[in-house]
C-alpha positions, 0 to 999 in steps of 0.5 A, spaced: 764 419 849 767 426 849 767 429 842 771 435 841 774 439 835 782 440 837 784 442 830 784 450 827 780 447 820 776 442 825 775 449 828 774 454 824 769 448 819 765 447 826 765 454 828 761 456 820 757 450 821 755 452 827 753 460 824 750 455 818 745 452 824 743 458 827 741 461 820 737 456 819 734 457 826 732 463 825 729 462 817 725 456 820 724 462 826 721 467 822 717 463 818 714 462 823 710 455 820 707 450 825 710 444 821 717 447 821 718 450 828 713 449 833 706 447 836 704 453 841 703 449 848 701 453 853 706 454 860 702 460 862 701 466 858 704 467 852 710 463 852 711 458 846 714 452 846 719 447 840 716 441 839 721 436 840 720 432 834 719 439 830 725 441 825 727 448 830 728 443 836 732 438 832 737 444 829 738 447 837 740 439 838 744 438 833 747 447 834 749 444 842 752 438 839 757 443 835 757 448 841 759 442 845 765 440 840 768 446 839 767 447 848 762 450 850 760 448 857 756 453 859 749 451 854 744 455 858 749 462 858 750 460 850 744 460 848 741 466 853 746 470 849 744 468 842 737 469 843 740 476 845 743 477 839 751 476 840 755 473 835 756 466 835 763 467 834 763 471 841 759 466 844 763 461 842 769 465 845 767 467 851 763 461 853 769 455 851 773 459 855 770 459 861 772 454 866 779 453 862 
């Protein structure tokens, strides 16, 4: 099923619910809490790892949905680009816009 948000207010909402989602993120994120975020599992040196059943991985699920309605294609370069802090109006604007 394709979803997608076509009108400017169905837009502009998607777009605040997204910065919404990626606030929570990053407050559940700098709590840094075992029961919200994340188990440490190791991959190798230091890296951590949400649990998929964890509050942070299922606000990135439901962040992506949005991405994706509003037409980000790109997910991996989107997200690449929010975890190095750019705007997620930017993000959207450039990643949405790619490949049309």
């Amino acid at each position: 099923m394709k979803y997608t948000l076509e009108t400017e207010r169905d837009r502009a909402e998607g777009l605040d619910t997204a910065v919404d989602i990626w606030h929570l993120m990053q407050r559940v994120n700098r709590r840094d809490t075992q029961m919200a975020f994340e188990f440490s599992r190791p991959h190798g040196a230091d890296d951590r790892c949400p649990d998929p059943a964890s509050v942070y991985a299922n606000l990135k699920a439901a962040m992506q949905a949005v991405l994706r309605a509003l037409g980000v294609k790109d997910m991996d370069g989107a997200w690449m680009s929010l975890l190095d802090g750019a705007q997620v109006l930017d993000v959207v604007n450039t990643y949405a816009n790619e490949g049309s």
